[in-house]
N, CA, C and O atoms as CSV, one atom per row, in Angstrom:
chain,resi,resn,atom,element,x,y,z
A,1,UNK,N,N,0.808,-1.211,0.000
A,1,UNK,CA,C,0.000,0.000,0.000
A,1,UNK,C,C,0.850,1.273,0.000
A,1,UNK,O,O,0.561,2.299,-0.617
A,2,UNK,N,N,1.780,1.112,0.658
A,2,UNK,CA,C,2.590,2.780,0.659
A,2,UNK,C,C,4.041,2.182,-0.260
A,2,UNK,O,O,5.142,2.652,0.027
A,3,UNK,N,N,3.935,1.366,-1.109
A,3,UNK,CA,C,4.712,0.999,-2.320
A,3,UNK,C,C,4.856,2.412,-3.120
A,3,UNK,O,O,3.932,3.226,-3.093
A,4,UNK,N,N,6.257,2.700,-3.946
A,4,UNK,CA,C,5.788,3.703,-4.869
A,4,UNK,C,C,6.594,3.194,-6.331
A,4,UNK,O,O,7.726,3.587,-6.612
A,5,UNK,N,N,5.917,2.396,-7.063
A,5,UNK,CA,C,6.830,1.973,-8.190
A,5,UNK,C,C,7.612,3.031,-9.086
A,5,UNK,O,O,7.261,4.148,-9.466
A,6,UNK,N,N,8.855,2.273,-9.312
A,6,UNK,CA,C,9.960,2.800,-10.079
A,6,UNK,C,C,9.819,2.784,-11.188
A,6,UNK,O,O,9.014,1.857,-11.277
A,7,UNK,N,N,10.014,3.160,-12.309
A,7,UNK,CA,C,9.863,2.861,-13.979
A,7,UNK,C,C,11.307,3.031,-14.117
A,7,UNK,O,O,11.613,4.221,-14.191
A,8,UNK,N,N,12.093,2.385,-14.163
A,8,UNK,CA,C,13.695,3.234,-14.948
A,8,UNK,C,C,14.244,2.860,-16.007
A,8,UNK,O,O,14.346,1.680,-16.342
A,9,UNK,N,N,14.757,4.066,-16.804
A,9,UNK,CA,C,14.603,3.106,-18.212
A,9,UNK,C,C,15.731,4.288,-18.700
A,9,UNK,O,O,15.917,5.336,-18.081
A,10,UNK,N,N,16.499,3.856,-20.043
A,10,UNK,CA,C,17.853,4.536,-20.288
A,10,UNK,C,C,16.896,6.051,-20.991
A,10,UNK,O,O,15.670,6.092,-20.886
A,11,UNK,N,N,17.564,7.000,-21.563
A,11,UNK,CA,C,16.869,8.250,-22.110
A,11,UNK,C,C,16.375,8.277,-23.583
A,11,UNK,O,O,16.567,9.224,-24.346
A,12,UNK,N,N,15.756,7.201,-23.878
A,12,UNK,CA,C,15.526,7.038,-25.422
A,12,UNK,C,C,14.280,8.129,-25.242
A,12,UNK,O,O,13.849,8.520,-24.158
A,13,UNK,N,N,13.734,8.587,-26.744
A,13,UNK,CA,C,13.064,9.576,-27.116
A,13,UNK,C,C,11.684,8.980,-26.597
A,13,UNK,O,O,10.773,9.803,-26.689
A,14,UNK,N,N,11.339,7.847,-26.116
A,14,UNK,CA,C,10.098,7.248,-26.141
A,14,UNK,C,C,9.848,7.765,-24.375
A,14,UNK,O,O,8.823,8.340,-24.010
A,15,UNK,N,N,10.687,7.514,-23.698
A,15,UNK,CA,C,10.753,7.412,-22.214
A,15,UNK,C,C,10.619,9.314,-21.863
A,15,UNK,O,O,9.915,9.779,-20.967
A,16,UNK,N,N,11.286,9.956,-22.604
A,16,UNK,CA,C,11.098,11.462,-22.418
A,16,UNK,C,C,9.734,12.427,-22.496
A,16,UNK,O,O,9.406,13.319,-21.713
A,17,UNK,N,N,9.109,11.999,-23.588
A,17,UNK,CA,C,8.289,12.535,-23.713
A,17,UNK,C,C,7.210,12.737,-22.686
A,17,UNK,O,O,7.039,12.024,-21.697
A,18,UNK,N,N,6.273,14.128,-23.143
A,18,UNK,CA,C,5.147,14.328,-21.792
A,18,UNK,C,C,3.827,13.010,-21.996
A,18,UNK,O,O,2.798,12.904,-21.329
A,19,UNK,N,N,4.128,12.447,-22.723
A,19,UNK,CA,C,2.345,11.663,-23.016
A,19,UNK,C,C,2.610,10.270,-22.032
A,19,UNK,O,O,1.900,9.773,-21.158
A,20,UNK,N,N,3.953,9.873,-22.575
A,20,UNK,CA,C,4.655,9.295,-21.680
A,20,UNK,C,C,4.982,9.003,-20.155
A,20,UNK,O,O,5.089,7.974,-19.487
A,21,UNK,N,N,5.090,10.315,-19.910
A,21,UNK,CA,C,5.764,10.530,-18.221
A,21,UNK,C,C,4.109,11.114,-17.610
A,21,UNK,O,O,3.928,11.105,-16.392
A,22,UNK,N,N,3.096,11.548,-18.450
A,22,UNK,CA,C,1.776,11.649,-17.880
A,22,UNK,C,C,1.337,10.489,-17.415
A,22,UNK,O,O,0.747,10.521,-16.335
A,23,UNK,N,N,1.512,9.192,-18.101
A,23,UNK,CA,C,0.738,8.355,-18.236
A,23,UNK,C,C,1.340,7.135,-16.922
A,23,UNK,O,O,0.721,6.179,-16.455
A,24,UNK,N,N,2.911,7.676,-16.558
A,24,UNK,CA,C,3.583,7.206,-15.735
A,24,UNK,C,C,3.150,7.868,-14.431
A,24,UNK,O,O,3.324,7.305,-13.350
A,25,UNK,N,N,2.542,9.160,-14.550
A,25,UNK,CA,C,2.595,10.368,-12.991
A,25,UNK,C,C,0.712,9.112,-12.851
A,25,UNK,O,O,0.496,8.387,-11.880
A,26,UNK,N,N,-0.134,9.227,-13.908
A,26,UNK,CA,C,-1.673,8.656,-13.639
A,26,UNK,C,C,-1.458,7.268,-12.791
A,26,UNK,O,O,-1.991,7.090,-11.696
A,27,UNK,N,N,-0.702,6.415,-13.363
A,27,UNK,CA,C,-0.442,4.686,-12.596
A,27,UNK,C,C,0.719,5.222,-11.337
A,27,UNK,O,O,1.445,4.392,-10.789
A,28,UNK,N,N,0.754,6.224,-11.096
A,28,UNK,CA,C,1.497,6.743,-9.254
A,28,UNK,C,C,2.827,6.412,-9.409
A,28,UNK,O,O,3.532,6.350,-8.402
A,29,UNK,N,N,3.370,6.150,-10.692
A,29,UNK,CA,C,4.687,5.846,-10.527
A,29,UNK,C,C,5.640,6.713,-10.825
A,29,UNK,O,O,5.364,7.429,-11.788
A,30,UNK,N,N,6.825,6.920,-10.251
A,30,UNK,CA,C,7.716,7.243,-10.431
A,30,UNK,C,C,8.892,6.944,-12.068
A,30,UNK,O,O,9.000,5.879,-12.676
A,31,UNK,N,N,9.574,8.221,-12.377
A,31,UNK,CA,C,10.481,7.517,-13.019
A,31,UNK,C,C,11.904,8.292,-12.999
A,31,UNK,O,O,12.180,9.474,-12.790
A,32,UNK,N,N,12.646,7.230,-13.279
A,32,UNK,CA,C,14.036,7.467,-13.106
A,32,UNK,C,C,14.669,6.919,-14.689
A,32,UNK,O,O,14.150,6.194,-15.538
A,33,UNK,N,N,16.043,7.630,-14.650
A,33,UNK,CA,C,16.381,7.657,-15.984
A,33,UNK,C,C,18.424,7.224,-15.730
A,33,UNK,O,O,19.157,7.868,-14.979
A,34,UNK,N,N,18.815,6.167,-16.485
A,34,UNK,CA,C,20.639,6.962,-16.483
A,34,UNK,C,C,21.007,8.098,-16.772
A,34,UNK,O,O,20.415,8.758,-17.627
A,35,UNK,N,N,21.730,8.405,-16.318
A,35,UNK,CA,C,22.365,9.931,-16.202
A,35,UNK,C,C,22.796,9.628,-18.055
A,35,UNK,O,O,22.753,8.537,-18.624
A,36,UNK,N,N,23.167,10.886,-18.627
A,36,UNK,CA,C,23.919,11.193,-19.274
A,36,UNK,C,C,25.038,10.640,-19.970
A,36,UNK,O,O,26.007,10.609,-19.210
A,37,UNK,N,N,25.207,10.352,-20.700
A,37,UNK,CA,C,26.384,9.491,-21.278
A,37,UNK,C,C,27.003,8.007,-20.530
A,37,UNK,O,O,28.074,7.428,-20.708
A,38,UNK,N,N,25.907,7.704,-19.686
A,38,UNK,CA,C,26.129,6.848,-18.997
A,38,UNK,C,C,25.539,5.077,-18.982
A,38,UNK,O,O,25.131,4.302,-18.116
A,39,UNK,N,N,25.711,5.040,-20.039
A,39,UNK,CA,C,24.884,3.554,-20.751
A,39,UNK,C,C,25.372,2.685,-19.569
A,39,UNK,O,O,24.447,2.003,-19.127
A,40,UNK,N,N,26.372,2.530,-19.020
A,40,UNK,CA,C,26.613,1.277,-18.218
A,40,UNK,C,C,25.575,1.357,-16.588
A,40,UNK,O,O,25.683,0.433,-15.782
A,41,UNK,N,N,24.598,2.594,-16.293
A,41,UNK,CA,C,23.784,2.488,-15.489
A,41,UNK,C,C,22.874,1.545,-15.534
A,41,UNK,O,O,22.338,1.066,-14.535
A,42,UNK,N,N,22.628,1.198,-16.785
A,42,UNK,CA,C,21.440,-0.142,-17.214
A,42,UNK,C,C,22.172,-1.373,-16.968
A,42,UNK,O,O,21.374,-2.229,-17.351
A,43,UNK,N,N,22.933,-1.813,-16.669
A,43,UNK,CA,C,23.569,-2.659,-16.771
A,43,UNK,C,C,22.989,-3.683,-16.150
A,43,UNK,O,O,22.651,-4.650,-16.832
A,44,UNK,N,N,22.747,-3.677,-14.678
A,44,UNK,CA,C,22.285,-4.308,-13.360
A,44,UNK,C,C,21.069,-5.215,-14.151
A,44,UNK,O,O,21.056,-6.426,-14.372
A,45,UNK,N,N,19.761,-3.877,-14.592
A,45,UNK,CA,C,18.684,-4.600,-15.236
A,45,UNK,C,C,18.771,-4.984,-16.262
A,45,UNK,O,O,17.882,-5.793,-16.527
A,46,UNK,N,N,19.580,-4.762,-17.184
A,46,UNK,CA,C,19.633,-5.444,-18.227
A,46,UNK,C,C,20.112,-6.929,-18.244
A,46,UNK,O,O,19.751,-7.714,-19.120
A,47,UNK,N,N,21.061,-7.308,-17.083
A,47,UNK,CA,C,21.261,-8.104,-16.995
A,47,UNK,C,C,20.337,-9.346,-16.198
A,47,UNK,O,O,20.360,-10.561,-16.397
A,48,UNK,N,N,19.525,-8.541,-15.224
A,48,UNK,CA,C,18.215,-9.297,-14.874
A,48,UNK,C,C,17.279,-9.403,-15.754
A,48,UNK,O,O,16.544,-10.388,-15.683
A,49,UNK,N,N,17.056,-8.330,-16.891
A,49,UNK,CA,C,16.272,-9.209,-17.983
A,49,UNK,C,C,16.432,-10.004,-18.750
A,49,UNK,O,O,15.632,-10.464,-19.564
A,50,UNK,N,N,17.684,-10.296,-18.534
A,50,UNK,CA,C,18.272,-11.250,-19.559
A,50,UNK,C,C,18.007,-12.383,-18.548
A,50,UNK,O,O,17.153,-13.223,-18.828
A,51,UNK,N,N,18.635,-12.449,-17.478
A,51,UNK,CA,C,18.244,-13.989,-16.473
A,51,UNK,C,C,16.543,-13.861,-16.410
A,51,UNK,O,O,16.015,-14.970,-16.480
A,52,UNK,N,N,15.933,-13.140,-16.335
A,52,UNK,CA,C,14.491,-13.863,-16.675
A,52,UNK,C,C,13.880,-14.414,-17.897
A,52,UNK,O,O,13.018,-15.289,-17.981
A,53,UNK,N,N,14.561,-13.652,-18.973
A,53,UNK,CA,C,14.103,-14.280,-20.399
A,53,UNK,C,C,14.810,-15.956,-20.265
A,53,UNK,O,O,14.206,-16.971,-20.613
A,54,UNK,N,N,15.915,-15.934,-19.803
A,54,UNK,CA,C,16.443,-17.268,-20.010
A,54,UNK,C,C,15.247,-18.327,-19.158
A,54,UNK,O,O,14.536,-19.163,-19.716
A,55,UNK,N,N,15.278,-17.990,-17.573
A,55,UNK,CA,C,14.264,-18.570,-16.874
A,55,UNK,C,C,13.115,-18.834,-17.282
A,55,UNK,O,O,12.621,-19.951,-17.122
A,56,UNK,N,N,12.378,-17.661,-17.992
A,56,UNK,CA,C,10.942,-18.344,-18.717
A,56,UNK,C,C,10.950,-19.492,-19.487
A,56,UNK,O,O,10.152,-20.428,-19.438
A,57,UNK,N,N,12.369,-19.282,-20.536
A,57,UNK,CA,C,12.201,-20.305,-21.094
A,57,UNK,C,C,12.284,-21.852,-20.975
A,57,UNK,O,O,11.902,-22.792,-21.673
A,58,UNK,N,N,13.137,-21.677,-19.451
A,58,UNK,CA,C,13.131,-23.490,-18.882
A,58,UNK,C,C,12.019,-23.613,-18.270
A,58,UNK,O,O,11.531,-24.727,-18.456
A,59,UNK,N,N,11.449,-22.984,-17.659
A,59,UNK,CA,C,10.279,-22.919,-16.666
A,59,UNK,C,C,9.288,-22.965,-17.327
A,59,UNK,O,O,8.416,-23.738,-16.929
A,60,UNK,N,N,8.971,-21.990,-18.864
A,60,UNK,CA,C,7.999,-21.829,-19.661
A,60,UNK,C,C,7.766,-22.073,-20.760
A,60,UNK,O,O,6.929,-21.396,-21.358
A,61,UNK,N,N,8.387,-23.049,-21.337
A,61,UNK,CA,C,8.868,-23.457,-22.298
A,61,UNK,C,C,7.807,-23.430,-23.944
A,61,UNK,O,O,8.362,-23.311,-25.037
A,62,UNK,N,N,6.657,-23.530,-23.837
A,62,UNK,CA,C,5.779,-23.644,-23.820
A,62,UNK,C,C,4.922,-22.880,-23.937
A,62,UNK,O,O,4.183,-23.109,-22.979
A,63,UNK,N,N,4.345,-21.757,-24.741
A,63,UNK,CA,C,3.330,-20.699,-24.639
A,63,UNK,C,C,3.000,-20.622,-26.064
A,63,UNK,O,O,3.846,-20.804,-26.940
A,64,UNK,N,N,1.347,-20.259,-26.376
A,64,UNK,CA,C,0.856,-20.454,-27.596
A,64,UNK,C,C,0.168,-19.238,-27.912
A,64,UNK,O,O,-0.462,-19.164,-28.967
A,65,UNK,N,N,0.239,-17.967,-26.853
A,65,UNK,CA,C,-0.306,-16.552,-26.703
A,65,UNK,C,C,0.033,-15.403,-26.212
A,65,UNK,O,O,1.085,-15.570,-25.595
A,66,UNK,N,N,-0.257,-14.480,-26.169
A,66,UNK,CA,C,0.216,-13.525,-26.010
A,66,UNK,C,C,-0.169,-13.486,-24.047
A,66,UNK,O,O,0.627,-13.134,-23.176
A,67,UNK,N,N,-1.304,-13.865,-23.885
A,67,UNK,CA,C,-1.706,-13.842,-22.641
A,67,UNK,C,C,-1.167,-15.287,-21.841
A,67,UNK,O,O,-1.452,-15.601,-20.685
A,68,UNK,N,N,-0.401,-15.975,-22.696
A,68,UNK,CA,C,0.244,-17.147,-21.863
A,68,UNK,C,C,1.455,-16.401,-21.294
A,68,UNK,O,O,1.742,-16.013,-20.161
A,69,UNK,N,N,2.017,-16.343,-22.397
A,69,UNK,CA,C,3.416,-14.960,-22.537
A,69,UNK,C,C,3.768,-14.532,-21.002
A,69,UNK,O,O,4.684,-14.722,-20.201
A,70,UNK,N,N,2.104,-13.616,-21.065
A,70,UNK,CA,C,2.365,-12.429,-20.241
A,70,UNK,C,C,2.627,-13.328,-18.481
A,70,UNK,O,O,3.339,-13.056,-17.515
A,71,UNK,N,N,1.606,-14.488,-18.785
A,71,UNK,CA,C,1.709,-15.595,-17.017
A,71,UNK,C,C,2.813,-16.083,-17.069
A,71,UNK,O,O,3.266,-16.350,-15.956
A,72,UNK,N,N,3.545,-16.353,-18.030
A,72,UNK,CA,C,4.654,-17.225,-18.189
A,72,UNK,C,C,5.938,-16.256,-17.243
A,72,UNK,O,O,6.667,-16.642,-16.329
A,73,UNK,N,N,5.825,-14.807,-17.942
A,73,UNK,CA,C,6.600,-14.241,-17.221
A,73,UNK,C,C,6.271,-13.823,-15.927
A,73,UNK,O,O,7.091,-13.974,-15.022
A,74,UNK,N,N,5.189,-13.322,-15.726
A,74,UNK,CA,C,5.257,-12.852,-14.134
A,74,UNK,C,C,5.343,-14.171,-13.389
A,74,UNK,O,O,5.906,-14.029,-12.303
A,75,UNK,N,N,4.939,-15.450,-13.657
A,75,UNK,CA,C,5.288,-16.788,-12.584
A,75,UNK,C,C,6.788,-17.044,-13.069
A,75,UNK,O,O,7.178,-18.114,-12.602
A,76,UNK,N,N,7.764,-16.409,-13.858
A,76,UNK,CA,C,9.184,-16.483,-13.741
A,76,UNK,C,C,9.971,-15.546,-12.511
A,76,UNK,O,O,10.959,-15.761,-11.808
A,77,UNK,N,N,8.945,-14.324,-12.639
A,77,UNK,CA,C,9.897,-13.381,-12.231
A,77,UNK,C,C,9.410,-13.983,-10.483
A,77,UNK,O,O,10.314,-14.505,-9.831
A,78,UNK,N,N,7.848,-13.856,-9.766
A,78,UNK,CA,C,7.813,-14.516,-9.200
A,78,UNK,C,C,8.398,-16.153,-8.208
A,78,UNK,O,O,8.317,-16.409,-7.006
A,79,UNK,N,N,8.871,-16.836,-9.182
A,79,UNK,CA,C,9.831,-17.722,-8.978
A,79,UNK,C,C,11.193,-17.072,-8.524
A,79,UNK,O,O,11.738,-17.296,-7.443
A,80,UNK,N,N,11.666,-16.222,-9.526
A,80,UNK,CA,C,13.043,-15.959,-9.106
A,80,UNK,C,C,13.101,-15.075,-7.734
A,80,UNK,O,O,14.033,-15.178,-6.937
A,81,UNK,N,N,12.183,-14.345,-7.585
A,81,UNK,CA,C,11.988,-13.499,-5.876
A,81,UNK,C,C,11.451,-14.312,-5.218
A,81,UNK,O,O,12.161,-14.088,-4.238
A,82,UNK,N,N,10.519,-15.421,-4.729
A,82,UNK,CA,C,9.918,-16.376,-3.926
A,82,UNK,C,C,10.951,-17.682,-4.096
A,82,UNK,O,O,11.060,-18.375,-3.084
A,83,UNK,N,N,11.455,-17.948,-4.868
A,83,UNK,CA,C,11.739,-19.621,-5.050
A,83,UNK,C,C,13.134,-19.826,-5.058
A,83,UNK,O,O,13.633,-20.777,-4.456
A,84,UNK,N,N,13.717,-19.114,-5.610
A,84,UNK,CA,C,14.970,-19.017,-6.377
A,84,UNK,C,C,16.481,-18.750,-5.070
A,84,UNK,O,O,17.181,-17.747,-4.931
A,85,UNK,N,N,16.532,-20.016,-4.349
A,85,UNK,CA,C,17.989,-19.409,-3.629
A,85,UNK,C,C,18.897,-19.041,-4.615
A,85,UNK,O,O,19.013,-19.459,-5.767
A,86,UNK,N,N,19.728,-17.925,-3.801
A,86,UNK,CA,C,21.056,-17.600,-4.518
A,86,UNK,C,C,22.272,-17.661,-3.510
A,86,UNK,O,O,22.217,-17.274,-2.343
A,87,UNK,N,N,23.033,-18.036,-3.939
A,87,UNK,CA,C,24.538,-18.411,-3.491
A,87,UNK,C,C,24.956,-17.140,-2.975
A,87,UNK,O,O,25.295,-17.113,-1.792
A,88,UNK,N,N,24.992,-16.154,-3.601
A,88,UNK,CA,C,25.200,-14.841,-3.019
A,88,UNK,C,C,24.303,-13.992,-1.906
A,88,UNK,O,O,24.602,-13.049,-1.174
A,89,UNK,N,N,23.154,-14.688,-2.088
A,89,UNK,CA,C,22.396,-14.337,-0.559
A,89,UNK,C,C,22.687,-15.484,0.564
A,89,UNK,O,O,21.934,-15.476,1.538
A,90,UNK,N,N,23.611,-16.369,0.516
A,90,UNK,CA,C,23.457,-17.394,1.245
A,90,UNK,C,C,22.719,-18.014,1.485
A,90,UNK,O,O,22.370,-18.230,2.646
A,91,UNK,N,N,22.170,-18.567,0.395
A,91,UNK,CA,C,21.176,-19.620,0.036
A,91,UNK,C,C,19.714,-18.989,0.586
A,91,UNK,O,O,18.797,-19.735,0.930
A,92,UNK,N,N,19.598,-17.315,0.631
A,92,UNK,CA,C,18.626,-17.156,1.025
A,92,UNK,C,C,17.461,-16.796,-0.590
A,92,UNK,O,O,17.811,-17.606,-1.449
A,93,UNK,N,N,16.729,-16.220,-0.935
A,93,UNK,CA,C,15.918,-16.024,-1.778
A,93,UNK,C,C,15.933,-14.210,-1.857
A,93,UNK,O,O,16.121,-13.501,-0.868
A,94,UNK,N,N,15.696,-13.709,-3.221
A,94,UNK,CA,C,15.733,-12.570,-2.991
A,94,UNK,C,C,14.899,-11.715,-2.271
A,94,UNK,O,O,15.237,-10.657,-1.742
A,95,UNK,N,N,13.309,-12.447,-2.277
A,95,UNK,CA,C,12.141,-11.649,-1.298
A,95,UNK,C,C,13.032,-11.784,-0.176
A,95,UNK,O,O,13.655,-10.874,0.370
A,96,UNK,N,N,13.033,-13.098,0.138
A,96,UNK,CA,C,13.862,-13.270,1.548
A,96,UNK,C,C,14.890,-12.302,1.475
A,96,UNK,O,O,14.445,-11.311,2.056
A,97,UNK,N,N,16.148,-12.047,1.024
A,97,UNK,CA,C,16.929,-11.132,1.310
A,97,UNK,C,C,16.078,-9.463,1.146
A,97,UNK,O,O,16.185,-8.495,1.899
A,98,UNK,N,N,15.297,-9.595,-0.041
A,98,UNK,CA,C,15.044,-7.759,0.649
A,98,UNK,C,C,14.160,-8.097,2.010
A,98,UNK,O,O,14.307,-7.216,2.856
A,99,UNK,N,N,13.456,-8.953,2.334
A,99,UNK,CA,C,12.897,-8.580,3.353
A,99,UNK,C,C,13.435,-8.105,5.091
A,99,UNK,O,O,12.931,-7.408,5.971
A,100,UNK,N,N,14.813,-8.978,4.957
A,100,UNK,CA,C,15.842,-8.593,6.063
A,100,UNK,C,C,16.206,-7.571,5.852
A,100,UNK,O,O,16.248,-6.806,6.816
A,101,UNK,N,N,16.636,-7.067,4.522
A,101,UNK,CA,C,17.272,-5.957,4.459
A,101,UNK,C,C,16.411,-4.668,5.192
A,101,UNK,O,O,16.705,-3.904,6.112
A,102,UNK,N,N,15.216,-4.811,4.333
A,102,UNK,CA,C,13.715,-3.859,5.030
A,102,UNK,C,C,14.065,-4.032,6.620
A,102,UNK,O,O,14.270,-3.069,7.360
A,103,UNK,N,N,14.096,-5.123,6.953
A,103,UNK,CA,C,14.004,-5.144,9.003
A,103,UNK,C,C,15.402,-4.543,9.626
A,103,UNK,O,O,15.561,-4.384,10.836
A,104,UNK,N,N,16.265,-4.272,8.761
A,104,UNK,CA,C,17.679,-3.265,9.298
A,104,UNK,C,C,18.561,-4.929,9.576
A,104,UNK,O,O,19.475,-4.995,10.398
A,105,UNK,N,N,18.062,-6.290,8.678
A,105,UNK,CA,C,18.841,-7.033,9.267
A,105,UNK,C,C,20.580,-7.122,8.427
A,105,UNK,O,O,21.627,-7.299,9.050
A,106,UNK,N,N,20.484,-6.976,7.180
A,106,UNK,CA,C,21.795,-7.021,6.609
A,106,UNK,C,C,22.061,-5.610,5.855
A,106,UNK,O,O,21.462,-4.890,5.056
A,107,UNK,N,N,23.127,-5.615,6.460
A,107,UNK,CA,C,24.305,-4.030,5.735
A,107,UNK,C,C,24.342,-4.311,4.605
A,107,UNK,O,O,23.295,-3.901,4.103
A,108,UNK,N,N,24.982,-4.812,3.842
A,108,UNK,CA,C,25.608,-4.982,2.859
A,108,UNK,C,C,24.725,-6.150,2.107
A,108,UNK,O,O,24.140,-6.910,2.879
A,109,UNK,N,N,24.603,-6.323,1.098
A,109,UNK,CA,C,24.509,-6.787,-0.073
A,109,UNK,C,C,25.745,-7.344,-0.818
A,109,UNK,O,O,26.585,-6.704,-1.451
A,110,UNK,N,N,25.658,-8.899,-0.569
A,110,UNK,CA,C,26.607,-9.595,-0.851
A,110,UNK,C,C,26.654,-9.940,-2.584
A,110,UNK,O,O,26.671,-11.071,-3.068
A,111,UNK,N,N,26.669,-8.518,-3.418
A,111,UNK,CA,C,27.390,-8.335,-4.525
A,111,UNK,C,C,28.591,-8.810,-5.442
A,111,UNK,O,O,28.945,-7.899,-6.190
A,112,UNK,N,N,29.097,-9.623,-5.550
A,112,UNK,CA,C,30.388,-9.601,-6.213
A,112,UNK,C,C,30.793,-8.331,-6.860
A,112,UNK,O,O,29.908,-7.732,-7.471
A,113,UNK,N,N,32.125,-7.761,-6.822
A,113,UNK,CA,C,32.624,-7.098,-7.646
A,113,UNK,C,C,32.690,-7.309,-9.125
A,113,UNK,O,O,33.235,-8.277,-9.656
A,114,UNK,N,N,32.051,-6.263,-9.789
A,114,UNK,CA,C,32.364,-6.367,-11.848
A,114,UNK,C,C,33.650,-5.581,-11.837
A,114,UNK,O,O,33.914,-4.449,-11.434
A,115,UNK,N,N,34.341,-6.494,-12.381
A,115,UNK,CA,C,35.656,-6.036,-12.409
A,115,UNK,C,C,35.675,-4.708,-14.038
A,115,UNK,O,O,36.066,-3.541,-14.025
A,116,UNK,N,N,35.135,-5.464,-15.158
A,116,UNK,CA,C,34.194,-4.544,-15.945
A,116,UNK,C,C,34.096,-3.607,-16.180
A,116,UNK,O,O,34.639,-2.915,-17.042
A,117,UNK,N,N,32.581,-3.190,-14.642
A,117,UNK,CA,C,32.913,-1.541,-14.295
A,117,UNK,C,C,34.095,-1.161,-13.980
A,117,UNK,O,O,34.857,-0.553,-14.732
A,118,UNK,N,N,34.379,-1.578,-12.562
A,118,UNK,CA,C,35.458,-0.710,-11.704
A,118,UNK,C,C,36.705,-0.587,-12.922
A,118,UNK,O,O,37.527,0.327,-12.854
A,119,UNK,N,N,36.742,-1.642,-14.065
A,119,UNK,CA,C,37.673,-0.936,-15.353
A,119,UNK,C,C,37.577,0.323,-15.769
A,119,UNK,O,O,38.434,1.206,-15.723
A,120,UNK,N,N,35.849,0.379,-16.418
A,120,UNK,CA,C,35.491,1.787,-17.012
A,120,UNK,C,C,35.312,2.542,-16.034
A,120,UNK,O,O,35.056,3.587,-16.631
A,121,UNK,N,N,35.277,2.704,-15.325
A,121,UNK,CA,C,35.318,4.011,-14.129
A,121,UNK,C,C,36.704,4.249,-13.793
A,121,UNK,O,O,36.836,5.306,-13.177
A,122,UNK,N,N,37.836,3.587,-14.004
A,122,UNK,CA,C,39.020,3.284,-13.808
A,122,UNK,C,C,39.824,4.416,-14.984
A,122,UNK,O,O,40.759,5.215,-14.909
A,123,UNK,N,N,38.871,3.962,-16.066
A,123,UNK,CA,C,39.333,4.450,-17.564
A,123,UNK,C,C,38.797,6.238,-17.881
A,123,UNK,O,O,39.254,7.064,-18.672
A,124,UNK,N,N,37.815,6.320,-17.021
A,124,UNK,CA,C,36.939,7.395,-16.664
A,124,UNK,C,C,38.027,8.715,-15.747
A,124,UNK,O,O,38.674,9.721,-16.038
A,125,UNK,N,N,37.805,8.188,-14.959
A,125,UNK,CA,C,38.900,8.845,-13.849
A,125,UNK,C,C,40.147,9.007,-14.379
A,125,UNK,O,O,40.710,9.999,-13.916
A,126,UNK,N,N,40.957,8.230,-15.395
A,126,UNK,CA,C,41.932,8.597,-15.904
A,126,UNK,C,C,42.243,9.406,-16.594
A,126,UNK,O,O,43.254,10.108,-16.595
A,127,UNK,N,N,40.858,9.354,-17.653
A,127,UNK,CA,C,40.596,10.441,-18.612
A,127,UNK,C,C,40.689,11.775,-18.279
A,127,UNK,O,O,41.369,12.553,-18.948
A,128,UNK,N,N,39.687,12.312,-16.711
A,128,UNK,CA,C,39.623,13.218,-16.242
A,128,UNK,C,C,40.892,14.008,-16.143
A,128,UNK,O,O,41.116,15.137,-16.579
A,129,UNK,N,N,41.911,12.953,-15.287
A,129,UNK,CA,C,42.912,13.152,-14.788
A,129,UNK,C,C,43.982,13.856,-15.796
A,129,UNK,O,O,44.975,14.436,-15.357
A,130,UNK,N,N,43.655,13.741,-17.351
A,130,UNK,CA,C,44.469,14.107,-18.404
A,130,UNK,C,C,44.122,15.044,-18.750
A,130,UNK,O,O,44.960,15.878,-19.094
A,131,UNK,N,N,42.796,15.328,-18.816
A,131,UNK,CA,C,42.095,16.467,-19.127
A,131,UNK,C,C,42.554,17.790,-18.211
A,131,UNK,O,O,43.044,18.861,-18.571
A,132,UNK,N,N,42.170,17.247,-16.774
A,132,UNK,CA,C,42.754,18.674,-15.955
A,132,UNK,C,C,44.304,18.636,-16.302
A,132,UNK,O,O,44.671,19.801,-16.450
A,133,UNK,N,N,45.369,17.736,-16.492
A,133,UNK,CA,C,46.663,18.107,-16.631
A,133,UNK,C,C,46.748,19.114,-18.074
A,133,UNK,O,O,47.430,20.138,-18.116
A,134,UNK,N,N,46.163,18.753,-18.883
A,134,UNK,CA,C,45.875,19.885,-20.275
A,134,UNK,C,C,45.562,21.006,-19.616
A,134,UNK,O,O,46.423,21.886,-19.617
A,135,UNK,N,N,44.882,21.141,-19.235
A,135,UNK,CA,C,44.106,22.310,-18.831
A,135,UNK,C,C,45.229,23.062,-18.337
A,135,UNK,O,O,45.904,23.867,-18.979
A,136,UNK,N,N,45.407,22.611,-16.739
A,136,UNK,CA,C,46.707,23.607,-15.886
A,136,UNK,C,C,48.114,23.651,-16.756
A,136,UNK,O,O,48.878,24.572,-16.469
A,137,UNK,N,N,48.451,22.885,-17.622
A,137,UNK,CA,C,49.696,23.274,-18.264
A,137,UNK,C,C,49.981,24.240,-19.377
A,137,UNK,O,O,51.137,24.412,-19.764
């Protein structure tokens, strides 16, 4: 009940517009966008949509409609927050892990490091670093 859904989505011309972000303010939701030249902000979800497309398809193998489709996926995504231990929650489930998290029970979010990013942010910061040396010299 005091939920406030997120919409976040990269800055394509579709996501900007007012007919758009009206139709997002009417269903109470919120939206959020990547910053600026910053494609690797999608990353996280893009990569969870990719582990659910894969999941439907072992789980759902099987669909002959558009309205099968649509059950196929929400009892995937469902599965993967209710059903689905992960090794990185310690065999807990992700409802299960946000729900501790919600009760102040775990700090941290047992993440692995993307070595990946911390490259391009690596490569980022370097850049900077050349830029101001141009500059002051």
């Amino acid at each position: 009940p005091t939920a406030h859904p997120l919409f976040h989505s990269d800055r394509g011309f579709q996501f900007t517009r007012a007919p758009f972000q009206n139709q997002l303010k009417k269903q109470g939701m919120m939206q959020s966008m990547s910053r600026v030249g910053c494609c690797i902000d999608n990353g996280p979800m893009e990569g969870w949509q990719g582990l659910i497309k894969e999941m439907r398809v072992v789980l759902h193998s099987q669909v002959a409609s558009y309205d099968e489709l649509n059950e196929s996926i929400c009892k995937t995504i469902d599965y993967y927050i209710n059903q689905d231990p992960q090794k990185r929650f310690n065999g807990l489930t992700a409802g299960e892990m946000r729900q501790e998290a919600m009760k102040g029970n775990i700090k941290n979010c047992p993440i692995a490091p993307n070595h990946r990013i911390e490259k391009y942010w690596q490569e980022i910061h370097e850049k900077k670093i050349k830029e101001a040396k141009k500059i002051l010299s």
